[in-house]
N, C-alpha and C positions, 0 to 999 in steps of 0.2 A: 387230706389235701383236696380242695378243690381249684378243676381248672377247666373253664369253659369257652365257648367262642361260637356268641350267636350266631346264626345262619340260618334263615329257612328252609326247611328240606320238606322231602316227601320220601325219603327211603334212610331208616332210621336203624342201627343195630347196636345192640347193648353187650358187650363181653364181659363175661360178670366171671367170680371165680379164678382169678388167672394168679399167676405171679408176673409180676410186669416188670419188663425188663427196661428200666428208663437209660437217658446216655450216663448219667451220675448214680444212680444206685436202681436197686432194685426192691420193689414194691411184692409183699406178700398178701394176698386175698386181697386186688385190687381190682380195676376193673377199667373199661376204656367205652366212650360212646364213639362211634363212627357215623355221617351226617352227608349222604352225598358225596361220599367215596375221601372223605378229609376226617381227621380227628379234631375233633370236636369240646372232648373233657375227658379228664383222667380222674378217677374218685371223684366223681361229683356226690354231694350230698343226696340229690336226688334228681330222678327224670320226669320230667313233664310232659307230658302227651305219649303217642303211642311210638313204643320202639321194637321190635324184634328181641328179644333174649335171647343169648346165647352162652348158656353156662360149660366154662371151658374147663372144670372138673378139677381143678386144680395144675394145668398144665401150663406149662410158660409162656408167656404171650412175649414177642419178641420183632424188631422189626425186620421186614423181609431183607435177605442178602441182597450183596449189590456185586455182581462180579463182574470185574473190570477187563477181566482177560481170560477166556474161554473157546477151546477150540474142538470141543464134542461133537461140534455138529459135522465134525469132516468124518465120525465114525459113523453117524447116524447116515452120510453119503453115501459111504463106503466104508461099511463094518470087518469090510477083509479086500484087503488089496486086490483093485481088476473089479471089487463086485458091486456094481455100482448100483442105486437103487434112485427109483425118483424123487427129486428134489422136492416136490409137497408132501413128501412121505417125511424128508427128511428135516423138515424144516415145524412141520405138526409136531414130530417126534421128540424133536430138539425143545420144542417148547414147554413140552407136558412134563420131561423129565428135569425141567429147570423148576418146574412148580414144587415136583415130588421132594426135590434138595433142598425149598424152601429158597430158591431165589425168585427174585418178585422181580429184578432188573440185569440183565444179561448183555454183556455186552461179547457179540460175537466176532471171536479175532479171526477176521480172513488173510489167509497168509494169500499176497501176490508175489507168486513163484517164477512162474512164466508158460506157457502153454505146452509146453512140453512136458507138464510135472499134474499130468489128472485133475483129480480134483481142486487143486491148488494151481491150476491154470486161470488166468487173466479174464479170460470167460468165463468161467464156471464161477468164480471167484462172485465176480459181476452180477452174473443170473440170480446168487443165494441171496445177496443182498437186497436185491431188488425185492423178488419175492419175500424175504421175512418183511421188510416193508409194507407190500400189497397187503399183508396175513394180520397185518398187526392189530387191527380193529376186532378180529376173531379168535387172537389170542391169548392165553389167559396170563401170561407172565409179560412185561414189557422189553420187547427185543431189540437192541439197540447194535450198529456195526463198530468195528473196531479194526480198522484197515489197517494189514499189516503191512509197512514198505520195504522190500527186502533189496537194499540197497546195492546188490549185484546182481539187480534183475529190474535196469532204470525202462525196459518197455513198460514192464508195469503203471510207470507212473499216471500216463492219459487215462486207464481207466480209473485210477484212484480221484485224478483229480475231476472225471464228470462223477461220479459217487457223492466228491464234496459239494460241488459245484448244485447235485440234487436232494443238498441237505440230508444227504440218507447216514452219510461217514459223522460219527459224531467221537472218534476219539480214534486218534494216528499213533503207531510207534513205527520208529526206525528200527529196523534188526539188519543184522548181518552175520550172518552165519557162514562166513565161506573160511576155510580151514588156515590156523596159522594164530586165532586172536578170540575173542569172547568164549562161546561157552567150548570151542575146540580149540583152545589155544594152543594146549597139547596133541599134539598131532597122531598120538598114539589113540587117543580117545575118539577122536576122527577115524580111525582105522577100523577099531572095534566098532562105531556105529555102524560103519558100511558093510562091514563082513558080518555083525551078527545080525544086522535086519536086510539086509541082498543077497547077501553070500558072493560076492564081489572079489574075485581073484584079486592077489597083492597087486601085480602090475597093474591092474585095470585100477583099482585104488588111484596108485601113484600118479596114472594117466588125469585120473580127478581132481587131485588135489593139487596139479599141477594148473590145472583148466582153471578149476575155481578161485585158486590163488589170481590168475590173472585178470578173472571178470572182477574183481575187488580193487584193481588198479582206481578207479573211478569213483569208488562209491561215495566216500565224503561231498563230492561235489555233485554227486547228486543227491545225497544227504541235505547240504544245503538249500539247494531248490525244494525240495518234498515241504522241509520244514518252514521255509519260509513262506507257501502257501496253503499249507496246515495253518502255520498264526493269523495270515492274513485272514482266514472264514473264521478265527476263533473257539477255533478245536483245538480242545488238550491234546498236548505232542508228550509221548514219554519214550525213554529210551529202552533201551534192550536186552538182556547179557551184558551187562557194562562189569568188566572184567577186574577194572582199578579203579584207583579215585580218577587220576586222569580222563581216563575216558567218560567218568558221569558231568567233569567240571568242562571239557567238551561239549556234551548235548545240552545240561543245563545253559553254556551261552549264545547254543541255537534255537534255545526256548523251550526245550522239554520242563516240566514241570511234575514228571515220574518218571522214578525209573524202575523198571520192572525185573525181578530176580537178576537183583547185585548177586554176581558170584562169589564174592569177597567182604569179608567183615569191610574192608579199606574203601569198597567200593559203597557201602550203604551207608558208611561212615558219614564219608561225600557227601552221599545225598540227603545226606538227613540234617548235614551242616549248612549246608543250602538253599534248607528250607524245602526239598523235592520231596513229594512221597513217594517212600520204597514199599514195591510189594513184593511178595513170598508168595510161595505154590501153596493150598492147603494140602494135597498130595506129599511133599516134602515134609511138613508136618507130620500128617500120619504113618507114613512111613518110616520117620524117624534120622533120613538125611535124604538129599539128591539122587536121583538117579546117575547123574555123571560124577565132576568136580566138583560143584558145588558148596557152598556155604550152606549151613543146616539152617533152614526158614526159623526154627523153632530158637534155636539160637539167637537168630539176630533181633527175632521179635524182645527175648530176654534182656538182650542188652539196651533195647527201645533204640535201633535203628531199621523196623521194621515199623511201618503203618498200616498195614494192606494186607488182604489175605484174598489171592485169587483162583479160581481151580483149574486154571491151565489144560487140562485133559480131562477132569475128573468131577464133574457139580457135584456130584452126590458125595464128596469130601469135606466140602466146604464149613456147611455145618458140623460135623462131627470135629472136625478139627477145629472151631470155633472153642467147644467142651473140654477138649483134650488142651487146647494151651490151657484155660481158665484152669485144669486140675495140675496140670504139671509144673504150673509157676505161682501156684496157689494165690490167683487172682479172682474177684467176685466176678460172676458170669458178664454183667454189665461193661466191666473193663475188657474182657475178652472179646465180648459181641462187636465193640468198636471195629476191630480190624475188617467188620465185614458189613460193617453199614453206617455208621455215622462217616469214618474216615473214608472210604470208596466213595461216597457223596462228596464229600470232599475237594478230592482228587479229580471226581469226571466233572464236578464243579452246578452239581444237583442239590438246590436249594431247597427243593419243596418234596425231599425224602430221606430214610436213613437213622430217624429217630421216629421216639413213641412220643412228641410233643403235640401240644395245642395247633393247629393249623397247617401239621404235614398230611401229606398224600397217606391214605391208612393203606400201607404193604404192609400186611401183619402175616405172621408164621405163630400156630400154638402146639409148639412143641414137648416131647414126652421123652423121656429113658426109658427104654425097654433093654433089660439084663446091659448098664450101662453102656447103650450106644443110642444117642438121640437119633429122633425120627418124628419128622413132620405130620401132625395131625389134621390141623386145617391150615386153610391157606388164604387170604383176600388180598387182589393185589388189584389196588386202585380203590380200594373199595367194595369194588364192582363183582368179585367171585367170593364165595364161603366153599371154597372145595374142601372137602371131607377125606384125607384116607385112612383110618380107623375107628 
């Protein structure tokens, strides 16, 4: 096959050796030219003039991840509750370990809590943002915000909306987390949160969820406002914990257009009849089910009301569980890879990345099995880096 796409360049690389992972099949002993940080030709017959070589030993050339929902960077903050560490440390740190997982595009979910809640304070929130912005030029993976609106916490909004307002917020979800409904519907499971990570006497509980019940009085309506100028700048809105179908066919006619970990086969159902994309944790994947109530990611993916694989807490999952659906649903790697970069392109609405075609951005990852768990050998993301880790 040849596939070309003149361009004059002056920084030329050749990957020779690879098995290439196209969005429709996958290519054995093929090879990719990259041109200026854009791909250029897939098996070409031949190259002309001077290019760089890079023989990838027979390892999988693949397009870099795209993860649409990622909240690591609050452990990289604070690695252990109270210990807080500085934010260029965290934010360097955050990035290098996005490459090592083989994500090329990262989209970081800041949760606005409210200032009482650390690092997930309205400030602090603010400051991360801004900063992975300022860093972006010097870092090697592309860092994008993912403003989370926690719709029992409407002070939040004025910083979300100067964020959008400085083009930094490029992708919104509505959440709601306060006890009674999405992923604590069950109020017992709400209980066990607070007592097995606070240690939170029962009455002091109850006192909680009595509280939080009521700051929820509101949140729809200010659901409404969030999302209505979310659409207005043109930022993907997706929903949340959406518990049932109802509640996805709700945010889909406030203009979400994903929705992220449906609890419920009912609820992905929803959104997948709707035309939304649904994403799944790759953590729940590897795992093998949810942490809470949940719906098993790997399940829904099976039943193809799954599009989307995000790492939620966890990047360095992402891939491996990319591997582990392809083996456990006995799919060729190419149809598996989707859920982690042609589809998330998709969804954040990324036109020029996501696949190994003629005149996309080259996010390439060339990947290996070692005692079968893949792991990231080199990495280009933009083009512009050939990181090396083995």
């Amino acid at each position: 096959m040849v596939s070309t796409l003149a361009r004059p360049t002056a920084t030329r690389t050749y990957l020779t050796n690879a098995t290439v992972v196209l969005p429709d099949r996958t290519l054995h002993d093929g090879a990719v030219l990259v041109e200026e940080g854009l791909i250029t030709a897939i098996c070409p017959d031949a190259i002309h003039g001077h290019a760089q070589e890079v023989d990838l030993e027979s390892d999988i050339l693949m397009p870099g991840i795209i993860d649409l929902h990622g909240d690591a960077i609050e452990r990289e903050m604070e690695p252990r509750e109270r210990a807080r560490l500085p934010l260029p440390h965290a934010v360097l740190q955050g990035d290098r370990k996005c490459a090592l997982a083989g994500i090329t595009t990262m989209f970081h979910a800041l949760a606005f809590v409210g200032e009482k809640t650390g690092k997930r304070s309205y400030t602090r929130m603010t400051e991360v943002a801004r900063l992975i912005r300022a860093r972006a030029e010097t870092s090697v993976v592309d860092n994008r915000i993912h403003c989370r609106f926690e719709m029992t916490s409407p002070a939040g909004m004025p910083y979300i909306k100067d964020l959008i307002d400085e083009g930094l917020c490029e992708m919104m979800s509505l959440n709601n987390h306060s006890p009674g409904q999405g992923q604590y519907r069950d109020l017992s499971i709400y209980r066990q949160y607070m007592k097995g990570n606070y240690n939170i006497p029962d009455a002091e509980i109850d006192r909680i969820i009595a509280e939080r019940i009521k700051d929820a009085e509101g949140a729809e309506g200010y659901a409404e406002e969030m999302a209505d100028y979310t659409l207005r700048a043109g930022i993907p809105l997706a929903s949340h914990d959406d518990d049932d179908g109802d509640k996805v066919r709700l945010r889909h006619s406030q203009g979400s257009s994903i929705s992220e970990f449906p609890l419920t086969l009912d609820a992905a159902q929803t959104a997948t009849t709707l035309g939304m994309h649904a994403i799944v944790g790759s953590p729940n994947v590897m795992r093998g089910g949810s942490t809470g109530t949940g719906a098993s990611a790997l399940d829904l993916v099976a039943q193809g009301v799954a599009n989307c694989l995000c790492s939620d807490y966890a990047p360095s999952t992402m891939l491996p569980a990319t591997f582990q659906i392809a083996h456990a649903l006995d799919w060729p790697l190419h149809r598996a890879a989707l859920l982690t970069t042609t589809n998330p392109a998709a969804a954040a609405r990324l036109q020029d990345r996501g696949a190994i075609t003629v005149g996309m951005q080259a996010d390439l990852i060339a990947v290996r099995e070692y005692d079968g768990v893949p792991a990231v050998r080199c990495l280009w993301s933009r083009g512009r880096h050939g990181l090396r880790f083995y």
